[in-house]
PABA-789806 format. One record per residue (C-alpha): residue number from 0; x, y, z. Coordinates in Angstrom, 1 decimal. Layout:
 num     px     py     pz
 NUM      X      Y      Z
...
# end
This chain:
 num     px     py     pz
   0  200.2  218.7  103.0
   1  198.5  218.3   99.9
   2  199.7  221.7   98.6
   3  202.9  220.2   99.0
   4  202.3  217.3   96.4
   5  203.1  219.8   93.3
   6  204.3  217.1   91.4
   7  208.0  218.8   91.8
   8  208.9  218.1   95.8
   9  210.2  214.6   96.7
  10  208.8  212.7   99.7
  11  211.7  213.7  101.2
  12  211.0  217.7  100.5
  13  207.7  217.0  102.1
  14  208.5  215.6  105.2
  15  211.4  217.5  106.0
  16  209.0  221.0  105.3
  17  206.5  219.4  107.4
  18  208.9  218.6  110.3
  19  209.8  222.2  110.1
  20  206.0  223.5  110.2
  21  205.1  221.4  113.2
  22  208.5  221.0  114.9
  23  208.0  217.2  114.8
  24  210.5  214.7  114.2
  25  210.8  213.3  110.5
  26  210.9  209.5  110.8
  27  206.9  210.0  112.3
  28  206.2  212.8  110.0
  29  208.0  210.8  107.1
  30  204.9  207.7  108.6
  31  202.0  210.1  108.1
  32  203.0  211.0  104.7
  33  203.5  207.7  103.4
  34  200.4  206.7  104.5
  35  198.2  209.2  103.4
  36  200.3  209.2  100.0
  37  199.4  205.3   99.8
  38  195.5  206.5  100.5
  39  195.3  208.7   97.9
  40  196.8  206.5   95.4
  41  194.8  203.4   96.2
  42  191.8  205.8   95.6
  43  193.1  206.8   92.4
  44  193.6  210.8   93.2
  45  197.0  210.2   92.8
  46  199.6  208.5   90.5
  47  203.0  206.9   92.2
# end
């Protein structure tokens, strides 16, 4: 996923790739992301 954070995909880019990769449905893809997005911010390794 994080080669997906490129600073040029949406959210929305990312889940709907990641769906695609794992054949999972978005809305709990779309939960994972947000998540580890809010992580990685709250650490600092990445600006919202």
């Amino acid at each position: 996923m994080l080669e997906l954070c490129d600073g040029k995909r949406t959210v929305g880019d990312i889940v709907e790739a990641l769906a695609k990769e794992y054949s999972a449905p978005a809305d709990v893809i779309r939960t994972d992301v947000l998540d580890l997005l809010q992580g990685l911010a709250d650490k600092g390794f990445i600006k919202g």
